[in-house]
LUMBA-79484 format. One record per residue (C-alpha): residue number from 1; residue in one letter; x, y, z. Coordinates in Angstrom, 1 decimal, always signed. Example, Ala and Ser with C-alpha at 12.3 -4.5 7.8 and 13.67 -1.06 7.14 Angstrom:
BEGIN
{node 1,'A',{+12.3,-4.5,+7.8}}
{node 2,'S',{+13.7,-1.1,+7.1}}
***
This chain:
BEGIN
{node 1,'X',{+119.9,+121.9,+74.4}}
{node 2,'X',{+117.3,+121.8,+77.2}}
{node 3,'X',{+115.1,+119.3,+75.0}}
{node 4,'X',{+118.1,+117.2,+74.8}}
{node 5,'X',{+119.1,+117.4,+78.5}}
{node 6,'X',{+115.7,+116.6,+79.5}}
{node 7,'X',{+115.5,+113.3,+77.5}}
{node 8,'X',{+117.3,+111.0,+79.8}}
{node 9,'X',{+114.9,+112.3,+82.8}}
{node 10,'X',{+112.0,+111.6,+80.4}}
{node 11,'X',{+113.2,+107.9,+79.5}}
{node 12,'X',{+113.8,+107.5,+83.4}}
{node 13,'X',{+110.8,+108.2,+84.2}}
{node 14,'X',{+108.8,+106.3,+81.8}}
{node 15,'X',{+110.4,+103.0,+83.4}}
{node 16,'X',{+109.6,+104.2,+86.2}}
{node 17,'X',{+106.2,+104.2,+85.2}}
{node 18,'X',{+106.2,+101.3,+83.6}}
{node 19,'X',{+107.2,+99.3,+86.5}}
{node 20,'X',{+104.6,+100.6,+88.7}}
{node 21,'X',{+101.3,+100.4,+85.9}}
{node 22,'X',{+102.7,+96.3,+86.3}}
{node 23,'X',{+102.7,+96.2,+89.9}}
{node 24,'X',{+99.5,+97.7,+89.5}}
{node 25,'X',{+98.3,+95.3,+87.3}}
{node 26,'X',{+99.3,+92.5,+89.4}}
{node 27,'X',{+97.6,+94.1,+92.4}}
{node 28,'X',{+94.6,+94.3,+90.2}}
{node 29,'X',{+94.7,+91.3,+88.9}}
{node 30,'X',{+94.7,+89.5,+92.7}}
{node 31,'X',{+91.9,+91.6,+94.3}}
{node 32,'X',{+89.1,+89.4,+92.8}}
{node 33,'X',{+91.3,+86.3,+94.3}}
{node 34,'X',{+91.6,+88.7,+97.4}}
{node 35,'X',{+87.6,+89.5,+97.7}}
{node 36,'X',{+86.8,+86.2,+97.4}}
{node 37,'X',{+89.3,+84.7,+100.0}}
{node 38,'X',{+87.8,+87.4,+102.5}}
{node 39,'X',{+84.1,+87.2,+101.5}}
{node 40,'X',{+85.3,+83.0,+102.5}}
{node 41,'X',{+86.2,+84.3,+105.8}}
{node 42,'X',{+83.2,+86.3,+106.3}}
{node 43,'X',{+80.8,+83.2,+105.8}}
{node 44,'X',{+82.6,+81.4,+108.3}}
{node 45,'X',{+82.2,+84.0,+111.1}}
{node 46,'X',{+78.9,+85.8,+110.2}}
{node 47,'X',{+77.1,+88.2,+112.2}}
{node 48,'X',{+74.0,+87.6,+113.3}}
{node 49,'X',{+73.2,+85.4,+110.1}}
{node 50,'X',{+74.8,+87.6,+107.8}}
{node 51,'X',{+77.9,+87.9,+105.7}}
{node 52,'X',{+79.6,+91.2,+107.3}}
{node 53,'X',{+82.8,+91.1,+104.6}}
{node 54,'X',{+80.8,+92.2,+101.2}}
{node 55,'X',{+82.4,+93.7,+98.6}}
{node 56,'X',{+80.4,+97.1,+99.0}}
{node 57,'X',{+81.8,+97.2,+102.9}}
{node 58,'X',{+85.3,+96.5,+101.2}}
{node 59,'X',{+85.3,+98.7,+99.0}}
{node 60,'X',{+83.1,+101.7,+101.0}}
{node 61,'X',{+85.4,+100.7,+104.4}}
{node 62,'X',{+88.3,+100.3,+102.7}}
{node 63,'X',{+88.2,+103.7,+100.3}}
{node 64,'X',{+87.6,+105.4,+104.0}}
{node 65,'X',{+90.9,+103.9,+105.2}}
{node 66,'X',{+92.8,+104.9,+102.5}}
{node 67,'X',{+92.4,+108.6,+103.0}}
{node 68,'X',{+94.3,+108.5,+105.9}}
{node 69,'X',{+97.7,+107.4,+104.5}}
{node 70,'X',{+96.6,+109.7,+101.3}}
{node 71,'X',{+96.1,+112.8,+104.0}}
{node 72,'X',{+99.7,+111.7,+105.9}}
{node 73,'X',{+101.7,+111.9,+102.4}}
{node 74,'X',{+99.9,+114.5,+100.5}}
{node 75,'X',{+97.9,+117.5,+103.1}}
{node 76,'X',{+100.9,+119.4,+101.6}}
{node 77,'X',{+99.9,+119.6,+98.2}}
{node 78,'X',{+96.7,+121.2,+99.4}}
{node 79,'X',{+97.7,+124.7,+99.8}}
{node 80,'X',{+95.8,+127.6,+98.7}}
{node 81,'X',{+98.7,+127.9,+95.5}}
{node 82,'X',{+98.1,+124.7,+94.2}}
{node 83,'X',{+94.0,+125.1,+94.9}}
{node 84,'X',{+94.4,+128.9,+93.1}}
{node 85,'X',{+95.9,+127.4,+90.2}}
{node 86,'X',{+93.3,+125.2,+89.3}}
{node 87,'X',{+91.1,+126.0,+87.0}}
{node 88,'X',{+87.5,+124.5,+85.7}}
{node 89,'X',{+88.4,+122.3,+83.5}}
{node 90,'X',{+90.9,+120.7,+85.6}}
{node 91,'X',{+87.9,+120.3,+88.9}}
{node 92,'X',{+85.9,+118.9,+86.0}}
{node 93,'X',{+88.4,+116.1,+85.1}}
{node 94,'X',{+88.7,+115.2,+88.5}}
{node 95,'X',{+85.2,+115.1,+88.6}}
{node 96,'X',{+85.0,+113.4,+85.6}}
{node 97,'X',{+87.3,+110.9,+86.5}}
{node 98,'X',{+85.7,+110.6,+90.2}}
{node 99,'X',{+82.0,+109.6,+89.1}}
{node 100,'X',{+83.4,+107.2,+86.2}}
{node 101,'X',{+85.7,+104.8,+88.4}}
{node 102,'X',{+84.2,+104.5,+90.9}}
{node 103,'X',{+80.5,+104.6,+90.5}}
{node 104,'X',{+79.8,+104.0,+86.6}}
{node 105,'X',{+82.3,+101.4,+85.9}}
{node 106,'X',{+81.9,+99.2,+88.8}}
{node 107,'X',{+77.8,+99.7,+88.5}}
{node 108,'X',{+78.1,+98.5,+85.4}}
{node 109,'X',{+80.1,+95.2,+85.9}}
{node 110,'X',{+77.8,+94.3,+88.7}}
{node 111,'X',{+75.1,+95.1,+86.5}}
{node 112,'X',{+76.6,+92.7,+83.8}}
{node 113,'X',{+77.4,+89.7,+86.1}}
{node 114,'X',{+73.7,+89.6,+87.1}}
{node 115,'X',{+73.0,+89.0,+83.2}}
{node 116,'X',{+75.9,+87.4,+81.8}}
{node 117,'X',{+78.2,+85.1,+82.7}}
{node 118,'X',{+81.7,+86.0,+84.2}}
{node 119,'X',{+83.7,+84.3,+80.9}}
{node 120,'X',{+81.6,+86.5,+78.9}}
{node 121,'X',{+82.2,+89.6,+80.5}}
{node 122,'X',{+86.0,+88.9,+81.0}}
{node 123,'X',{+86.3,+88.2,+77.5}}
{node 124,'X',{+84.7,+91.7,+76.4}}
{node 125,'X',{+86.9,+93.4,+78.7}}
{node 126,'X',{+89.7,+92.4,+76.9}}
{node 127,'X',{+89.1,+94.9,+74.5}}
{node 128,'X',{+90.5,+96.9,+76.6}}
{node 129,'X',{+94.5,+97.8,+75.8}}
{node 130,'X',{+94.0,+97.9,+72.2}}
{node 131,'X',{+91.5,+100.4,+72.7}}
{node 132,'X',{+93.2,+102.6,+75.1}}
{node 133,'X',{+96.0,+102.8,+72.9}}
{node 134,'X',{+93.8,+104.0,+70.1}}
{node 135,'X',{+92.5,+106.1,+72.3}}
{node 136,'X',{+95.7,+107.7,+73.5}}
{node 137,'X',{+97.0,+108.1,+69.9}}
{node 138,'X',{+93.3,+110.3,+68.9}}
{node 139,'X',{+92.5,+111.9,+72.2}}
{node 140,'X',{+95.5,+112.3,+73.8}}
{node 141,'X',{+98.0,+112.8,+70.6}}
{node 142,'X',{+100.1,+110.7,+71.6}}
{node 143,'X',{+102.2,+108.7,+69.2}}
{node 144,'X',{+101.0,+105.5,+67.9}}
{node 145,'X',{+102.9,+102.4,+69.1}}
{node 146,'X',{+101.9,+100.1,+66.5}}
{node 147,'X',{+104.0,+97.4,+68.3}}
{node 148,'X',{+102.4,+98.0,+71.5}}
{node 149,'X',{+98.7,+97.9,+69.4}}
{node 150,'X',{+99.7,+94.6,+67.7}}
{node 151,'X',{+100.5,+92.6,+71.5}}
{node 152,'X',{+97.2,+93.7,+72.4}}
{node 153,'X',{+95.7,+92.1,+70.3}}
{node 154,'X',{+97.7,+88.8,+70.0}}
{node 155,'X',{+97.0,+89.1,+74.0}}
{node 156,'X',{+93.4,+89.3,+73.6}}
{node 157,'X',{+93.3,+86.3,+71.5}}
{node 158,'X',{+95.4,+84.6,+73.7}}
{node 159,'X',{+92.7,+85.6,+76.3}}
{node 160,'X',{+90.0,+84.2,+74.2}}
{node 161,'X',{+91.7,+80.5,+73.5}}
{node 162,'X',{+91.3,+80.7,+77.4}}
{node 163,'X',{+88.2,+81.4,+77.9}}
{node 164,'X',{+86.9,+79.5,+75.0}}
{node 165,'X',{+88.9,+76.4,+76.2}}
{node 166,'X',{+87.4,+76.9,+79.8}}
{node 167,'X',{+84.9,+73.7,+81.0}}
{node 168,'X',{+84.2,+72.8,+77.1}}
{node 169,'X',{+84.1,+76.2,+75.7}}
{node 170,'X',{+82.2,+79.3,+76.1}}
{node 171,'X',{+79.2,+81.0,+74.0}}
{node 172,'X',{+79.6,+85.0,+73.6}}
{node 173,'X',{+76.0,+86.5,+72.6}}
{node 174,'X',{+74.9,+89.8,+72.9}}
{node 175,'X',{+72.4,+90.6,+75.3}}
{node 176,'X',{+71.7,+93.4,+77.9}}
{node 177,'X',{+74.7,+91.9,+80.0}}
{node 178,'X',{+77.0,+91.7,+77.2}}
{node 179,'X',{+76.4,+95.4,+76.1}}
{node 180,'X',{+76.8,+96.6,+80.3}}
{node 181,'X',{+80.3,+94.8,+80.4}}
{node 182,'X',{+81.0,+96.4,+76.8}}
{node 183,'X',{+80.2,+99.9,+78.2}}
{node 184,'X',{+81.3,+99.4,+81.5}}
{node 185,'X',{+84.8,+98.3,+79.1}}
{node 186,'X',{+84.4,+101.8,+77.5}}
{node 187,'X',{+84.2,+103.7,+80.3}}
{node 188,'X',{+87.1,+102.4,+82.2}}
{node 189,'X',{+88.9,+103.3,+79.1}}
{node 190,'X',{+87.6,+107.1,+79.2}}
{node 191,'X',{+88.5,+107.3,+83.0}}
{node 192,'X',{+91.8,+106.2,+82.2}}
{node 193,'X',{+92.1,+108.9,+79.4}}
{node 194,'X',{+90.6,+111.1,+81.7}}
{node 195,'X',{+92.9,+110.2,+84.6}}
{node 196,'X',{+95.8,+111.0,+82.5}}
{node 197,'X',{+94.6,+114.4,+81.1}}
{node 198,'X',{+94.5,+115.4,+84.9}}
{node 199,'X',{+97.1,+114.1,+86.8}}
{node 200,'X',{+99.4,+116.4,+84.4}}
{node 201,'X',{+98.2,+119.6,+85.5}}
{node 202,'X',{+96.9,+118.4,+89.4}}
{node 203,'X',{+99.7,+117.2,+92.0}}
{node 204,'X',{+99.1,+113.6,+92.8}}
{node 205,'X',{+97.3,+114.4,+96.2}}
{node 206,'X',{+94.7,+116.7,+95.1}}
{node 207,'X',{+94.0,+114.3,+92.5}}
{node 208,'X',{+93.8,+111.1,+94.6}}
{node 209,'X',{+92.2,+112.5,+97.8}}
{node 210,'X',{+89.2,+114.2,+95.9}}
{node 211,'X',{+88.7,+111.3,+94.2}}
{node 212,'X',{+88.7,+109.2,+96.8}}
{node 213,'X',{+86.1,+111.3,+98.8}}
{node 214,'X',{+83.9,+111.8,+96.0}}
{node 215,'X',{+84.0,+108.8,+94.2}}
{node 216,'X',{+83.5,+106.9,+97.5}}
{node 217,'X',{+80.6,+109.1,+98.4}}
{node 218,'X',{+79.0,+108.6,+95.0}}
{node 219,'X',{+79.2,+105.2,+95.1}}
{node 220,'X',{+77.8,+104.9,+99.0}}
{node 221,'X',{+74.7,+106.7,+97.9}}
{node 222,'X',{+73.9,+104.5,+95.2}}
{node 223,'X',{+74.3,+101.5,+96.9}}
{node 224,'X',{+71.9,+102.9,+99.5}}
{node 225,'X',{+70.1,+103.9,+97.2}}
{node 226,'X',{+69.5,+100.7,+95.0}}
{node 227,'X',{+70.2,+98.0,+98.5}}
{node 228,'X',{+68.3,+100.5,+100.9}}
{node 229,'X',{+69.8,+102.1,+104.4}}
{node 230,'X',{+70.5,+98.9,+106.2}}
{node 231,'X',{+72.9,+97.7,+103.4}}
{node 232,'X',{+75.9,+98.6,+105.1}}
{node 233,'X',{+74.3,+97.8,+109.4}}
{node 234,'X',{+77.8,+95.5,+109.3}}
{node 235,'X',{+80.3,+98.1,+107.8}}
{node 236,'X',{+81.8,+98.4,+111.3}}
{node 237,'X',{+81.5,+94.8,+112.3}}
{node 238,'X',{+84.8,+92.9,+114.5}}
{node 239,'X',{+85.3,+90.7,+111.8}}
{node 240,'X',{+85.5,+93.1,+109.0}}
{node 241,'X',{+87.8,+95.5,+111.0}}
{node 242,'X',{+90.1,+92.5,+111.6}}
{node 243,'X',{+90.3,+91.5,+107.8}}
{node 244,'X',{+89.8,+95.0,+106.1}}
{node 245,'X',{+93.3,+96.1,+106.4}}
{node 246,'X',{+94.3,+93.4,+104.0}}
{node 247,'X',{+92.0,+94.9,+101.2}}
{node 248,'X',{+92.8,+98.5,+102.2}}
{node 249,'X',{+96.6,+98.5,+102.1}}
{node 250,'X',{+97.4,+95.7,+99.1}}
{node 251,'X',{+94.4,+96.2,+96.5}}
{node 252,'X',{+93.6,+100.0,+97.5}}
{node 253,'X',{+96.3,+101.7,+98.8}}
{node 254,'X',{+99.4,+100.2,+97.1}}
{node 255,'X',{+97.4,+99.2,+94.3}}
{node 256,'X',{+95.8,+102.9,+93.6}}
{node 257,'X',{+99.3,+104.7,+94.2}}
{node 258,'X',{+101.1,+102.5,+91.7}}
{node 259,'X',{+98.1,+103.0,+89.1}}
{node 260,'X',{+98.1,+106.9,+89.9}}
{node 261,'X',{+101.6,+106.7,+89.7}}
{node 262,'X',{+102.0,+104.7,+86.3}}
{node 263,'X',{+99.4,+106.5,+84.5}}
{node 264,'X',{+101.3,+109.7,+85.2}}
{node 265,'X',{+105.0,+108.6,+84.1}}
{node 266,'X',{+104.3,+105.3,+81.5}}
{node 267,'X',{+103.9,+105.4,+78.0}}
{node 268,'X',{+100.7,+104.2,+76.8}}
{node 269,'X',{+102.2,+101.7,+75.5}}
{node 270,'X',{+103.5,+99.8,+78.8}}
{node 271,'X',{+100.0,+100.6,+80.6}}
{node 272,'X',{+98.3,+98.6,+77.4}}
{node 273,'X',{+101.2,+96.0,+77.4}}
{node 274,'X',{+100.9,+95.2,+81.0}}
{node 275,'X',{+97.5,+95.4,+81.3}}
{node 276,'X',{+97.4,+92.8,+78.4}}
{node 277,'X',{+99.5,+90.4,+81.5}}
{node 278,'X',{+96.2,+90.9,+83.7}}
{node 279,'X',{+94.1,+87.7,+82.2}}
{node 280,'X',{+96.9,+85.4,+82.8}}
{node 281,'X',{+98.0,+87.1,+86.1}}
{node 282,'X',{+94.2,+86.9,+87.3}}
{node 283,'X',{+94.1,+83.2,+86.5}}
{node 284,'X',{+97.6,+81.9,+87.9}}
{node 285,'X',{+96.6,+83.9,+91.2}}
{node 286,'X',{+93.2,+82.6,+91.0}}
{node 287,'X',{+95.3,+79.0,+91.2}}
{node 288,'X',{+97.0,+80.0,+94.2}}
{node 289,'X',{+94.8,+81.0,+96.2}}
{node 290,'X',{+91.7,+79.7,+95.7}}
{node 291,'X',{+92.4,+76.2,+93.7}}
{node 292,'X',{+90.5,+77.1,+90.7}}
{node 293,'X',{+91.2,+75.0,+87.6}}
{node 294,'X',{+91.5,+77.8,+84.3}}
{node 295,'X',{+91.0,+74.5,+82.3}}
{node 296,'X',{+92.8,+73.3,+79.1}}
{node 297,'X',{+93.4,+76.9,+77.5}}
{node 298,'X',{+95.3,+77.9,+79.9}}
{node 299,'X',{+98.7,+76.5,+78.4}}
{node 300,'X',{+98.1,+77.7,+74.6}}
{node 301,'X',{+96.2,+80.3,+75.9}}
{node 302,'X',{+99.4,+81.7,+77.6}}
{node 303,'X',{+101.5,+81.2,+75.2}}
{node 304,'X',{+99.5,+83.4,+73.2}}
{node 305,'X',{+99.6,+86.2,+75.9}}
{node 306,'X',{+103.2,+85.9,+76.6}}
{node 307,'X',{+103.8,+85.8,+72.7}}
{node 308,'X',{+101.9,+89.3,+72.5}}
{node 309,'X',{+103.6,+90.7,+75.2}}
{node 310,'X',{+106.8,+89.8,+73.5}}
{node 311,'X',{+105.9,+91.3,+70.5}}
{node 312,'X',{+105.1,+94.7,+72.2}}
{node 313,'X',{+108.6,+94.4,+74.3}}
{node 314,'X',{+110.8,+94.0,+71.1}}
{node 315,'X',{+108.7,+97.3,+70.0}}
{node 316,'X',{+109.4,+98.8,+72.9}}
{node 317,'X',{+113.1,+98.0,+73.2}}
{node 318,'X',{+113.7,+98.8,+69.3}}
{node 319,'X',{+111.9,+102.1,+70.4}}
{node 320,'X',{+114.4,+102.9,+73.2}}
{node 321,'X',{+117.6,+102.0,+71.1}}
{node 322,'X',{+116.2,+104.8,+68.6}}
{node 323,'X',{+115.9,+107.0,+71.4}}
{node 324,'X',{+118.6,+106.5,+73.0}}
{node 325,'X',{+120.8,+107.0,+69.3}}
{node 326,'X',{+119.2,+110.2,+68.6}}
{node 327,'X',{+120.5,+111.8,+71.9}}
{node 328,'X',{+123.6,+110.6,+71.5}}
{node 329,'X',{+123.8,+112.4,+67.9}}
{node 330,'X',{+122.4,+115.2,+69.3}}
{node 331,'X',{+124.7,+115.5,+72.0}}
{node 332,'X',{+127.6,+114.5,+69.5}}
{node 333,'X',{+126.5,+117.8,+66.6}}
{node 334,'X',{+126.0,+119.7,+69.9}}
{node 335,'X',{+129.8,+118.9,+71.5}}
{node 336,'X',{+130.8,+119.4,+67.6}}
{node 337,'X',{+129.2,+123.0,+67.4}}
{node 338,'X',{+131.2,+123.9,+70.4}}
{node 339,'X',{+134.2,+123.1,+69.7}}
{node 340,'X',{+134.2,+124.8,+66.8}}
{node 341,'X',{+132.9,+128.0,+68.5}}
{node 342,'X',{+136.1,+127.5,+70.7}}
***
């Protein structure tokens, strides 16, 4: 009975989910388009010579000013309960999870785009949602949407027509910046696992406010580390205080709450399926804002994307009509039972 009168909650949620892993998506998929509009501001009013609006002051400034709406919504899920009842494992997740998105991963993809291009490193990414759902199916147990695997894939060809149409077409081979972008791939993938694993035992503000701190501190030292100590002399500069808040509140704070949020509540399936959207969003946003031309794959290209998307939806809907006729049965035998008891 309680399994039954949970279900509806359950479904609810998972659109809930659902919608917010694509708003995050979308978020996602305009912050290069976002980066690239500010670091465009910055060389128009540089300081002293220099380009203050980097992506390392973005991403170090804004990381900072995220923890104070994270602090405003969620000091009260720091109490010394919720702290007592974490154990080990789950401080290790967090960890875990800290160190790999936001000092690994992004390491790595810089890494890459020094010795690759950026076609070849988008294209490996794309491995990305039929993998995670692989991986949610062995790691996580969770059941295999075979629907949701098969979009993935029709998306990432769709991706590849793209990128292969793009200026002519574009060579793939594996060198030392093809296997970074494939790793770096790999561990976004685990982080995401990771992420998952933890934000079911550790309230939302635990989780994003230590990661926050640590990841941002992690990554802080290695730049400073690799750049040395003047790398971030502009981090406070006028012109990236004016502009930061643009970066902070759309790609960081919206963007990192609906993840968070979406990862928590979505299937694996709709976090693969709309992450499969993310090529095509990236490009059409890219086209706004900036004027880039995607080139001649981008119509057949699409057509792949939205045709793998489609494929997953009709799994996903055929999934929820199931669903939804098994709790009416159940609640049918169970009305039944009673009545008879009567």
């Amino acid at each position: 009975m309680a399994d039954t009168a949970q279900a509806p909650k359950q479904m609810s949620n998972a659109f809930f989910g659902a919608i917010l892993a694509w708003v995050a998506v979308m978020i996602y998929a305009s912050s290069n388009s976002i980066v690239t509009s500010l670091t465009q501001i910055g060389e128009v009013h540089q300081v002293m010579g220099r380009n203050a609006i980097t992506f390392c002051n973005l991403l170090a400034l804004g990381s900072l000013i995220s923890l104070i709406p994270m602090v405003f919504f969620f000091h009260k899920d720091w109490t010394r309960e919720n702290l007592a009842k974490l154990t080990r494992k789950d401080w290790g997740l967090l960890t875990v999870s800290a160190v790999l998105s936001s000092a690994v991963t992004p390491g790595l993809f810089f890494f890459a785009l020094e010795h690759t291009t950026v076609t070849n490193v988008v294209l490996i990414g794309r491995i990305d949602p039929p993998l995670f759902i692989l991986a949610a199916a062995f790691v996580l147990k969770e059941q295999f949407d075979g629907w949701a695997f098969t979009g993935g894939v029709v998306a990432l060809v769709g991706a590849a027509v793209i990128i292969g149409l793009k200026d002519g077409g574009a060579s793939l081979s594996l060198g030392i910046g093809e296997i970074a972008a494939l790793i770096a791939t790999l561990t976004f993938i685990t982080s995401t696992i990771v992420t998952r694993v933890g934000l079911k035992e550790v309230p939302l503000g635990i989780f994003s406010i230590y990661r926050t701190i640590l990841g941002t501190s992690i990554y802080i030292a290695i730049a400073l580390y690799l750049f040395g100590p003047h790398h971030f002399q502009d981090l406070f500069a006028p012109v990236v205080l004016k502009w930061i808040w643009v970066y902070a509140i759309i790609v960081i704070i919206i963007g990192q709450f609906a993840w968070n949020l979406g990862l928590k509540y979505a299937r694996s399936g709709d976090v693969a399926l709309a992450t499969s959207f993310s090529p095509l969003a990236a490009i059409t946003i890219a086209m706004v804002m900036l004027g880039e031309n995607p080139g001649a794959g981008l119509i057949p290209g699409g057509i792949i994307i939205l045709g793998g998307i489609a494929v997953a939806q009709f799994g996903r809907i055929r999934k929820e009509r199931a669903e939804k006729a098994a709790i009416e049965n159940a609640l049918q035998h169970e009305g039944s039972v009673n009545f008879k008891g009567v």
